[in-house]
C-alpha positions in Angstrom: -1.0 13.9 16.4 1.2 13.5 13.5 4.6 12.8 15.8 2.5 9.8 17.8 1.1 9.1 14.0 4.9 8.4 13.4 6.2 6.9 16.1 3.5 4.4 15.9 4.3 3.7 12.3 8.0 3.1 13.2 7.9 0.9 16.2 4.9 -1.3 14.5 6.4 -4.9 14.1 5.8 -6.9 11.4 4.0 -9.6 12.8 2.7 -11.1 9.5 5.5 -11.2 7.0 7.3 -14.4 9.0 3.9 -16.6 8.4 4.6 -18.6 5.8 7.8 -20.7 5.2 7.4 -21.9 1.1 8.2 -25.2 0.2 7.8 -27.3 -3.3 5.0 -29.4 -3.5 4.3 -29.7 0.1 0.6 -29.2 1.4 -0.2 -28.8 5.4 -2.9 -28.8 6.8 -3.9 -28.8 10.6 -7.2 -28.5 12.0 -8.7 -28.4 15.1 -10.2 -31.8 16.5 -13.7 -30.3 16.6 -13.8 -29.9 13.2 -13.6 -33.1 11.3 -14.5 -31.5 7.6 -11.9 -30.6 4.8 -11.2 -26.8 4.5 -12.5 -24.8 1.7 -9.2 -24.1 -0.1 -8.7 -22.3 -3.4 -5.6 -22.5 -5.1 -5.3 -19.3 -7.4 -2.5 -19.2 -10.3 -1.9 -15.9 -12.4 -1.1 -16.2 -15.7 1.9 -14.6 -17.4 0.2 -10.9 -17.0 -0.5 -11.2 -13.4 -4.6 -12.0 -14.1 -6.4 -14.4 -12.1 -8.7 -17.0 -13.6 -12.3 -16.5 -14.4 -14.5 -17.3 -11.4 -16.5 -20.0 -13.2 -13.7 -22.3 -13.8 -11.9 -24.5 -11.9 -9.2 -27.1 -12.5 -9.3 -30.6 -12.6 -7.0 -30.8 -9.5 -10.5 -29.7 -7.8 -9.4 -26.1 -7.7 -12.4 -24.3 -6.3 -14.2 -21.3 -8.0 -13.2 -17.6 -6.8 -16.8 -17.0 -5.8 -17.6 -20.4 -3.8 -14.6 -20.3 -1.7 -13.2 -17.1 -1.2 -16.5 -15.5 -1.0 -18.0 -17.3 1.2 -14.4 -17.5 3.5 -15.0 -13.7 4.0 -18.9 -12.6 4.6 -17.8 -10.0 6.9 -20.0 -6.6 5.3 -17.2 -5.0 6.7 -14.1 -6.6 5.1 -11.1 -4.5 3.1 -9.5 -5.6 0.4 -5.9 -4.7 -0.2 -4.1 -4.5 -3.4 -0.1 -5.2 -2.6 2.3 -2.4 -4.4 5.7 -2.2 -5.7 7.2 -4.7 -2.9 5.4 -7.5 -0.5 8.0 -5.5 2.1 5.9 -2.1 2.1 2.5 -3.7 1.6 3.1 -6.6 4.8 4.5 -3.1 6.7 1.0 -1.2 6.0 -1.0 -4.8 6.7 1.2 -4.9 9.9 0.0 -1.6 11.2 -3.5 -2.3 10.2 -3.5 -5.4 12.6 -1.7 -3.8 15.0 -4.1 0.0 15.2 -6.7 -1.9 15.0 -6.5 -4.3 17.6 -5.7 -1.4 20.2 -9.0 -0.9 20.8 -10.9 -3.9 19.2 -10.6 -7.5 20.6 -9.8 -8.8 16.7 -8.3 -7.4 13.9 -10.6 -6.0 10.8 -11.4 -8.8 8.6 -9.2 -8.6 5.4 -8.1 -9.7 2.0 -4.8 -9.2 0.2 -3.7 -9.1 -3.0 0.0 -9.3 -4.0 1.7 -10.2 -7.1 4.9 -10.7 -8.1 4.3 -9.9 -12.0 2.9 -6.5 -10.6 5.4 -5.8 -7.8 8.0 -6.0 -10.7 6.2 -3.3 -13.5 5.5 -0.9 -10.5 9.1 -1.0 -9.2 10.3 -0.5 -12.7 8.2 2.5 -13.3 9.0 4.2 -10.1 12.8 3.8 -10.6 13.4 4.9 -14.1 11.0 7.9 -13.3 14.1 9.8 -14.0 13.9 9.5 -17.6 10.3 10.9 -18.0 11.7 14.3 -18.4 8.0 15.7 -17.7 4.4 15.3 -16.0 3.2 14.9 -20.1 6.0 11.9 -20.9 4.3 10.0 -17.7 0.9 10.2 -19.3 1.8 8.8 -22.5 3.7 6.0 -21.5 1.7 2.7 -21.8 0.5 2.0 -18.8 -2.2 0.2 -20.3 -1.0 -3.4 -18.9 -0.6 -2.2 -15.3 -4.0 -0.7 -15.3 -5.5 -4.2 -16.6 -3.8 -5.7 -13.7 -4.0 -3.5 -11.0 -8.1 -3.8 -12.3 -8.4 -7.8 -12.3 -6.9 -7.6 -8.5 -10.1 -5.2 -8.0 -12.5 -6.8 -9.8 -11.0 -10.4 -8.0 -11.5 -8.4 -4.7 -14.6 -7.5 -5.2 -15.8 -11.1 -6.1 -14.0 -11.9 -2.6 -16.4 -10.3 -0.2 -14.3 -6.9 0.0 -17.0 -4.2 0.8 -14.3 -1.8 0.7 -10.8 -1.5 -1.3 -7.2 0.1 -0.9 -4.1 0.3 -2.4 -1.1 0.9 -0.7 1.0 2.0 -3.0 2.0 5.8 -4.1 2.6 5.3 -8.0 -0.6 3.2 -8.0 -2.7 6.3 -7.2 -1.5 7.1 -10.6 -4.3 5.6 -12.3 -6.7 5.5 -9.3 -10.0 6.2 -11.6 -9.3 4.0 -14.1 -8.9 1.1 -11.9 -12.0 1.9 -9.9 -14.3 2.6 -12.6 -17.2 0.7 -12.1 -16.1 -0.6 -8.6 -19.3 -1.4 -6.9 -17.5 -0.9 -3.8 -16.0 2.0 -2.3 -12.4 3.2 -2.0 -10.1 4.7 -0.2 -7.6 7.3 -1.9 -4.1 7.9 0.0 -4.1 11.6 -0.8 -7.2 12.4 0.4 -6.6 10.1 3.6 -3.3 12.3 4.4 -5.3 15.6 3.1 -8.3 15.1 5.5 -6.1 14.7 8.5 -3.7 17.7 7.7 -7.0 19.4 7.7 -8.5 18.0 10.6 -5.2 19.0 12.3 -6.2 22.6 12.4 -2.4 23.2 11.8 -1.2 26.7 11.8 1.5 28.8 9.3 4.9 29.0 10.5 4.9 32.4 9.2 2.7 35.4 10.3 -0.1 35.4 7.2 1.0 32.9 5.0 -0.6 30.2 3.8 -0.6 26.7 5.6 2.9 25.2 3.6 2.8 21.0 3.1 6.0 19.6 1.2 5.5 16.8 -0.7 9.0 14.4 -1.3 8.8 11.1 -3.8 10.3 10.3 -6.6 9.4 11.8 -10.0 6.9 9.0 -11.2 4.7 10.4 -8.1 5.3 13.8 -8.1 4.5 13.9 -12.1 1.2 11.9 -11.3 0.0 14.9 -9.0 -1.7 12.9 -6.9 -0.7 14.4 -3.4 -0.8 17.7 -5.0 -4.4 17.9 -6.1 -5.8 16.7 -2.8 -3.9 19.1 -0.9 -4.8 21.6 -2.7 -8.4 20.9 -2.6 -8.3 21.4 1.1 -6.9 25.2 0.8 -2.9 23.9 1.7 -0.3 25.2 -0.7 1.9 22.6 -1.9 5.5 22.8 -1.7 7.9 20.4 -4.3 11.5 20.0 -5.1 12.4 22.8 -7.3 14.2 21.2 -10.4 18.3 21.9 -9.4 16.8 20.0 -6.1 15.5 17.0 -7.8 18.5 17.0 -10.4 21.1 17.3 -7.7 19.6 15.3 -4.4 16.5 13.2 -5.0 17.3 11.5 -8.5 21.4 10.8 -7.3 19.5 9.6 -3.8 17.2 6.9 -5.5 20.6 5.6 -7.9 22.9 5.6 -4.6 19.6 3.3 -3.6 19.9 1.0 -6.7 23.7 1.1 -5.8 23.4 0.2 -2.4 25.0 3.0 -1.4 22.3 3.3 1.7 24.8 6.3 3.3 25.1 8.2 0.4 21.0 7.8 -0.3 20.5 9.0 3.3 22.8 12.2 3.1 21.8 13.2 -0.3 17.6 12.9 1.5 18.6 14.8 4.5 19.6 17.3 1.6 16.4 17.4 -0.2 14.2 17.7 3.4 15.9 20.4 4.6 15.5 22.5 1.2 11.9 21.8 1.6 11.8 22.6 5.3 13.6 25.8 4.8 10.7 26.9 2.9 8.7 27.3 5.7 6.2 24.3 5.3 4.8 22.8 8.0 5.5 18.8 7.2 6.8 17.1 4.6 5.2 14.2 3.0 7.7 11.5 2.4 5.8 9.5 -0.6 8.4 7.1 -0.6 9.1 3.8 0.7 12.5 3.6 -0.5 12.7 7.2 1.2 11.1 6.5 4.5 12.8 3.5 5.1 16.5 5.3 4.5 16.3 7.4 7.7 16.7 5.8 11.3 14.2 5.6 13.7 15.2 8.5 15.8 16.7 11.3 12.8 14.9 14.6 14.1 13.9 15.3 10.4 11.4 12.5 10.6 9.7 14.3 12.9 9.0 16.7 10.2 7.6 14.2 7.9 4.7 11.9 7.9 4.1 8.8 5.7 0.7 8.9 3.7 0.5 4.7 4.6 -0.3 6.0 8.4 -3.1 7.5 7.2 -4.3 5.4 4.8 -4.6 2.5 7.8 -6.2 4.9 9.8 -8.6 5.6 7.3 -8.8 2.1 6.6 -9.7 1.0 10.6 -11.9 3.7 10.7 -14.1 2.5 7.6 -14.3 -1.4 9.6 -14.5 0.4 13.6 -17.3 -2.4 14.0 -14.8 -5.0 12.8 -16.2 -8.5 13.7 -14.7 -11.3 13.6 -11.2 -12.1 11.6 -10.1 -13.6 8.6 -7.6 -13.1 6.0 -6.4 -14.5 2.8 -3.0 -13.7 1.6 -2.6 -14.3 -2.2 1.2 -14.0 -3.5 2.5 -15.7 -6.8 2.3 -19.4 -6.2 0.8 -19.8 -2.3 -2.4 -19.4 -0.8 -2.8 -18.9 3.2 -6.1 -18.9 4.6 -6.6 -18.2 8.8 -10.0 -18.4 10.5 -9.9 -18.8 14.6 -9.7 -22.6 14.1 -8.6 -23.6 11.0 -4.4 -23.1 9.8 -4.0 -24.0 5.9 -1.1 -23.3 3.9 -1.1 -24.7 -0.1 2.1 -24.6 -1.8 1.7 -25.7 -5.6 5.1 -25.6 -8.0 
C-alpha cells in the first residue's frame, strides 16, 4: 500500500498551480450566458501580520463581508479548509493530489477552501531553515512563536467563518503548535502524524527482525524533529521511533539543508541518500521523509524512496476520506493580493494592486 501510496504522490500533476496568470489592476470576469447576474466576489487584503479583516466590515470599493460571500460560496457540510505552509509549491502539490485521489472514484472533486499567505509562507520557511541554531527540543519552545500562532489561528478562525466543516494543514513545522491553533475550533481537524500513524498501523506491517519491535524512522529537519510531532503519534500506536543520532544530523542532514540554500541540489541529494541509509541500516521498516525540501531532492525512480513515505499522502487520504460523500465543487484560492473563485459556471479572477 505504501509503494502505490508513493508512486501516486509522485506522478500526481499539478493541475492547479498554472490557474491564475496575475496582472496589475486588471479584473476578468466571464460568465456563462444563462446567468445574467454579477458574481458574489470578495476581495480579501491581509494586513502587515498576515490577518484578514473583521467579517463585519467591508470597503468602500464594495468589498463584501467574509460571512456573506464566502460563506454562502461554499455551503457544502462537507467542505475542507486548507491552511497553505511554508511554500504555495508544497501546499498546490498536496491540493493537486487531493483533486486528483479524489476524483478517481467520485465524478467531482471534494469541495474546498484554501488559505495561503505570503507573510506566513515567509516566518514558516525561516523557522524551518535556521532550525540548526536551536541547539535543543527546549530552545524551540521558547522561541516566540507567538506571531505565527496568531496567524496560523486568524486563517482558522477565517476558515471557519468560510463554510469549512473540517480543517488541515499541510505543513510539518505547523503541527508545531497544532493545539494552540485549534483551541476552540468548532470544527474538527485533521493531524498529519496521526494520519501517517493510523495507516502504518492499519498496515499490519511486520519487524524486519525476528522479535523486535515494529522500527519507523522519521527524517526532517531539526525544527520538526524538536517539535515531536511524528514521534508522539507513533509512539501512541506501539511503533518505536527511530531518529538521526546527533554525528548524523551534524554531518548529513544540517550540511544537506545549507547545500539546499546553496543550490547545491547534488550535493543536498548525496549528503540525504547518507542520512536514509543510516536510518535504514537500523532495521526500520520505512522512513518518514517530513520534508519537502527533502522529498523533492530525490528522483522519481531512487530505490530509497521506496523506503520512505511522505506524511502529505496520508494527510489527503485522510482528508478524501473525511468528504467520501463529496458533492458538488467549489474552491476559493486566497494568496496575498488575488482572489479566484470557480463554481461549474461561473470563472472570476480579481487582481487588486
Amino acid at each position: 500500500m505504501l509503494d502505490r501510496s508513493l508512486e501516486m504522490s509522485l506522478n500526481c500533476s499539478s493541475h492547479l498551480s498554472g490557474c491564475v496568470t496575475r496582472q496589475r489592476n486588471l479584473c476578468k470576469i466571464r460568465l456563462n450566458p444563462v446567468l445574467a447576474m454579477s458574481p458574489s466576489s470578495v476581495i480579501l487584503h491581509t494586513d502587515g501580520s498576515g490577518k484578514f479583516p473583521e467579517s463585519g466590515k467591508s470597503s468602500s470599493s464594495g468589498t463584501a463581508s467574509l460571512s456573506s460571500s464566502a460563506g454562502s460560496l461554499l455551503g457544502h457540510p462537507n467542505t475542507v479548509g486548507i491552511i497553505g505552509g511554508v511554500s504555495v509549491d508544497s501546499t498546490l502539490n498536496f491540493v493537486s493530489k487531493v483533486v486528483h485521489w479524489s476524483k478517481e472514484n467520485e465524478e467531482n472533486c471534494i469541495p474546498f477552501i484554501l488559505c495561503s499567505d505570503p507573510v506566513l509562507n515567509r516566518e514558516l520557511l525561516s523557522l524551518e531553515r535556521s532550525s540548526s541554531s536551536l541547539s535543543s527540543r527546549n530552545e524551540l519552545s521558547q522561541f516566540d512563536h507567538t506571531r505565527i500562532v496568531e496567524n496560523l489561528r486568524s486563517k482558522r478562525v477565517f476558515l471557519e467563518k468560510s463554510g469549512a466543516h473540517c480543517i488541515v494543514v499541510p505543513c510539518h513545522i505547523s503541527h508545531s503548535w497544532h493545539d494552540e491553533v485549534f483551541k476552540g475550533c468548532s470544527v474538527p481537524s485533521l493531524h498529519m502524524g496521526e494520519c501517517v500513524a493510523r495507516e502504518l498501523k492499519e498496515a499490519k506491517l511486520k519487524p524486519l527482525e525476528a522479535g523486535s519491535p515494529l522500527r519507523i524512522g522519521v527524517l526532517a529537519t531539526g525544527a520538526t524533529l524538536k517539535a515531536g510531532l511524528y514521534q508522539e503519534k507513533l509512539q501512541n500506536e506501539g511503533f518505536e521511533v527511530m531518529l538521526p543520532d546527533k554525528p548524523t544530523m551534524e554531518h548529513t542532514v544540517i550540511p544537506a539543508i545549507d547545500a539546499l540554500n546553496r543550490k547545491d541540489m547534488e550535493g543536498a541529494r548525496n549528503l540525504l541518500r547518507i542520512a536514509l541509509q543510516v536510518l535504514l541500516v537500523r532495521a526500520v521498516n520505512t522512513v518518514i521523509l517530513a520534508s519537502d525540501d527533502m522529498r523533492d531532492l530525490l528522483p522519481r525512480d531512487d530505490p530509497l524512496l521506496k523506503k520512505c513515505i511522505d506524511p502529505m499522502d496520508a494527510l489527503a487520504r485522510s482528508t478524501i476520506k473525511w468528504a467520501q460523500q463529496a458533492v458538488g465543487e467549489g474552491f476559493l484560492i486566497i494568496h496575498g493580493d488575488y482572489v479566484l473563485k470557480m463554481i461549474p459556471i461561473l470563472f472570476c479572477i480579481i487582481c487588486v494592486n
